[in-house]
DORO-997833 format. One record per residue (C-alpha): residue in three letters; chain; x, z, y. Coordinates in nm, 4 decimals, always signed. Example, Ala and Ser with C-alpha at 12.3 -4.5 7.8 and 13.67 -1.06 7.14 Angstrom:
residues 2
<atom residu="ALA" chaine="A" x="+1.2300" z="+0.7800" y="-0.4500"/>
<atom residu="SER" chaine="A" x="+1.3670" z="+0.7140" y="-0.1060"/>
END
This chain:
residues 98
<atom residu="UNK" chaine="A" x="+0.0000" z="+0.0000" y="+0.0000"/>
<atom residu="UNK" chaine="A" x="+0.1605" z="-0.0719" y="+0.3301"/>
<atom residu="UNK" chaine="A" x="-0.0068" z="+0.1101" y="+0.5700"/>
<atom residu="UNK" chaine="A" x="-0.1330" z="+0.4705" y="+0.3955"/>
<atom residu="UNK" chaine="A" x="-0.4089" z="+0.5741" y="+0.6234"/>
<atom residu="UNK" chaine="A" x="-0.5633" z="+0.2360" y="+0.6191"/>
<atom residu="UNK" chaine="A" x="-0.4949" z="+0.0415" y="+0.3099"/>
<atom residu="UNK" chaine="A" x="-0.7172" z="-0.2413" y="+0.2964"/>
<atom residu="UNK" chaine="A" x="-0.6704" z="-0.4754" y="+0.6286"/>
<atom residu="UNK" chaine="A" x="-0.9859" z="-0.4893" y="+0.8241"/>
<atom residu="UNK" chaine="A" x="-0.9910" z="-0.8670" y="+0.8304"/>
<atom residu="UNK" chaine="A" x="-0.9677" z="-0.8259" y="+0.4072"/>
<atom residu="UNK" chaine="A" x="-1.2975" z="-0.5162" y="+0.3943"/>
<atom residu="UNK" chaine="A" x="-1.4933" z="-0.7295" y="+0.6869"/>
<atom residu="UNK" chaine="A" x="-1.4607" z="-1.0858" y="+0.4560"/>
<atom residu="UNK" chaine="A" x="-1.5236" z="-0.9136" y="+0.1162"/>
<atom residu="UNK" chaine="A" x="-1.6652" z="-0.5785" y="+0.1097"/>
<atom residu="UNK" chaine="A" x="-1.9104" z="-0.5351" y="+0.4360"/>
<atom residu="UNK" chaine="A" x="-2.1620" z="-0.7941" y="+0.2941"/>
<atom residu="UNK" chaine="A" x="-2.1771" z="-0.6240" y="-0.0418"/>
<atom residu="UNK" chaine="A" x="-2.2761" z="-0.3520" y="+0.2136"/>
<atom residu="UNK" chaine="A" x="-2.5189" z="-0.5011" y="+0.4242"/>
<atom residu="UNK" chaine="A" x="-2.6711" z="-0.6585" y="+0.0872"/>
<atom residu="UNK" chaine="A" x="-2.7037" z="-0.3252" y="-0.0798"/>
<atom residu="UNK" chaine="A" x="-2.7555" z="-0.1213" y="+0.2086"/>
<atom residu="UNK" chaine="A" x="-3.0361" z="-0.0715" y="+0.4090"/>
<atom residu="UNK" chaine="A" x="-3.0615" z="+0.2616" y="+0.5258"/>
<atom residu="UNK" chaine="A" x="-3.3452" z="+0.3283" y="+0.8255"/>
<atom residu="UNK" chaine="A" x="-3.2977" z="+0.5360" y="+1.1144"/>
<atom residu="UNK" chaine="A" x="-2.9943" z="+0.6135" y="+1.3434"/>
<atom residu="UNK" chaine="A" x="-2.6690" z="+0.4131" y="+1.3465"/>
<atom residu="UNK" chaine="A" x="-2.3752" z="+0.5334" y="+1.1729"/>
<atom residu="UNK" chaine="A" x="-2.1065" z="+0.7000" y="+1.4013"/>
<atom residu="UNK" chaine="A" x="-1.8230" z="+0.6222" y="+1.1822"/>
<atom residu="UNK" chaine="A" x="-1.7556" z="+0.2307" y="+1.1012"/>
<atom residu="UNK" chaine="A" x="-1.7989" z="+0.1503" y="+0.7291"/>
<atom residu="UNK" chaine="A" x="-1.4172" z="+0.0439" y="+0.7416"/>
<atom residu="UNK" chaine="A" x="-1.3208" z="+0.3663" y="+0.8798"/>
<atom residu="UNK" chaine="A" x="-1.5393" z="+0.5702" y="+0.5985"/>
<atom residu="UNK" chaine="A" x="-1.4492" z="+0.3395" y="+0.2870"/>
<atom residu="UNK" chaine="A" x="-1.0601" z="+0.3687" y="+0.4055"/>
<atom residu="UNK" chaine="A" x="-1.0800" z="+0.7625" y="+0.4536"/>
<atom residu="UNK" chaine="A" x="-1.2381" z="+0.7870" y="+0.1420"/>
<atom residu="UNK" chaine="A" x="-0.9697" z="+0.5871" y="-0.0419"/>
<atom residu="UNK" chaine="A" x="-0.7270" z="+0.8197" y="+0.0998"/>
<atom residu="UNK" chaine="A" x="-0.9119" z="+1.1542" y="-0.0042"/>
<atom residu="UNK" chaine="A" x="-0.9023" z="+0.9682" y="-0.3339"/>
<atom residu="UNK" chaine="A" x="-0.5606" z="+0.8908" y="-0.3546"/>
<atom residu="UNK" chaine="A" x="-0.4387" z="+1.2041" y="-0.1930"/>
<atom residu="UNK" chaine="A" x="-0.6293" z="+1.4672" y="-0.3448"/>
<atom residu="UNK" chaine="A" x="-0.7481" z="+1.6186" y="-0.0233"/>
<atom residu="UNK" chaine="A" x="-0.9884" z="+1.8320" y="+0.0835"/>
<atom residu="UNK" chaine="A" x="-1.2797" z="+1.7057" y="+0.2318"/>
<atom residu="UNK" chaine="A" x="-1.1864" z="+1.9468" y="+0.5180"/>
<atom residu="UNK" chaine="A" x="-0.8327" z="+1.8148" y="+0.5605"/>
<atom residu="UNK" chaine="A" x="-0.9481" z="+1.4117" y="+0.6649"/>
<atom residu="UNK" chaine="A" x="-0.7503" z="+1.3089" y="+0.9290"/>
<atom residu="UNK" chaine="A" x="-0.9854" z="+1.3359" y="+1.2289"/>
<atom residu="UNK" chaine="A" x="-0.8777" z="+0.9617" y="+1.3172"/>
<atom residu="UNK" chaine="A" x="-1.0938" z="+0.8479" y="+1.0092"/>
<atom residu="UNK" chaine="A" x="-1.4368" z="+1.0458" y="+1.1907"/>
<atom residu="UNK" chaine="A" x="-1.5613" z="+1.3874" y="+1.1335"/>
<atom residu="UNK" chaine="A" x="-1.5015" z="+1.5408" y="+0.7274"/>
<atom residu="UNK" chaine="A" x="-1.8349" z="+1.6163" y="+0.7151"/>
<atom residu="UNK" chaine="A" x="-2.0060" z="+1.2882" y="+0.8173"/>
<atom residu="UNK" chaine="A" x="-1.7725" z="+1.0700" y="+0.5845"/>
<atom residu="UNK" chaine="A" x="-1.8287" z="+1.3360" y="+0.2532"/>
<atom residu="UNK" chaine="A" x="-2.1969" z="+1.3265" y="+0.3650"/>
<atom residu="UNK" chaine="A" x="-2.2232" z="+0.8913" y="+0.3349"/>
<atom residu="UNK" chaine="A" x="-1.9936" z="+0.9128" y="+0.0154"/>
<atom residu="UNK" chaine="A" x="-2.1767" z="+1.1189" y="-0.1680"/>
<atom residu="UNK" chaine="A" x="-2.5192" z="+0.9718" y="-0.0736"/>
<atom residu="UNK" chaine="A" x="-2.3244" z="+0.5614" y="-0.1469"/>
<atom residu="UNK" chaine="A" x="-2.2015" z="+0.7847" y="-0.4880"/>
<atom residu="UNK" chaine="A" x="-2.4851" z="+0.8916" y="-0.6290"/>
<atom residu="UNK" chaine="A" x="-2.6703" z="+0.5568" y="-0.5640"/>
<atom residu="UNK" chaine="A" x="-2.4067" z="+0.3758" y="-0.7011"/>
<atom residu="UNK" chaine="A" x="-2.2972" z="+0.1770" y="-0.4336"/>
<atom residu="UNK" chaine="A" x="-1.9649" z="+0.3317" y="-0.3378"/>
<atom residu="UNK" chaine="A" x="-1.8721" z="+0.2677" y="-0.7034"/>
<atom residu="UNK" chaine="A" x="-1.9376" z="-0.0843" y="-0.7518"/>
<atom residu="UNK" chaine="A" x="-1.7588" z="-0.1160" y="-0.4240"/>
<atom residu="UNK" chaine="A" x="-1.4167" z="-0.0180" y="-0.6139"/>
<atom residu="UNK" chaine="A" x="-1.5276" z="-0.2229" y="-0.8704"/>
<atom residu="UNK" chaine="A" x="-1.5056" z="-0.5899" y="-0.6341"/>
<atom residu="UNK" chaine="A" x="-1.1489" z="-0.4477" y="-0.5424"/>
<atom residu="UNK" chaine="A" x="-1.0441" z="-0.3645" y="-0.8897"/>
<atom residu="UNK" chaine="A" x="-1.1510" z="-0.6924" y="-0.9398"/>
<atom residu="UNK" chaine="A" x="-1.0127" z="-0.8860" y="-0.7375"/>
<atom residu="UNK" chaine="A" x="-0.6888" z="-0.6587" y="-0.7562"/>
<atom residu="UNK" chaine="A" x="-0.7214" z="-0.5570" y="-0.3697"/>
<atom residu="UNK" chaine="A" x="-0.6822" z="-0.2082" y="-0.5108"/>
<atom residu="UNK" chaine="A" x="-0.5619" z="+0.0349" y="-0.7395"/>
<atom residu="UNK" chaine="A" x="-0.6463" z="+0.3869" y="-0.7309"/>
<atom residu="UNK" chaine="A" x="-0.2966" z="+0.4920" y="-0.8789"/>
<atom residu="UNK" chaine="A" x="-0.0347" z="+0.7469" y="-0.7513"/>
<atom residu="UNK" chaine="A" x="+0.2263" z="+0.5830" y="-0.5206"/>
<atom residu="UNK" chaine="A" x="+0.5394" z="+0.7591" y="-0.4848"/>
END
């Protein structure tokens, strides 16, 4: 990963992970405070740094906000099948880099 705190360009997550995002969800009501680039790419780093959700960077938004939206996109599966398309198309690994 080249950059740590952001390891998927934004150019890269706006081409081939936002639409699976707009496609698969529609949530009603207020508009999220925290860009979906700057949640998915603070929740790869919890992930791959073994963090507290208490210890996010504050760059990436408030902890609470981004553990709120992953567990909600966990639970309904969509945060999941979002590592999936990068698996996939080998845009990501969620392995130790030392």
């Amino acid at each position: 990963m080249k950059n740590r705190h952001y390891p998927i360009k934004a150019s890269d997550f706006i081409k081939e992970i936002e639409p699976h995002i707009l496609k698969y969800y529609k949530r009603p009501g207020r508009p999220t405070g925290i860009s979906h680039y700057h949640f998915f790419s603070a929740v790869l780093y919890v992930l791959r740094t073994g963090i507290l959700w208490r210890d996010v960077p504050t760059f990436y938004g408030h902890w609470h906000t981004i553990y709120t939206r992953f567990k909600r996109w966990s639970e309904n599966g969509l945060f999941w099948h979002l590592l999936y398309l990068l698996q996939k198309k080998r845009k990501s690994a969620l392995t130790a880099s030392g």
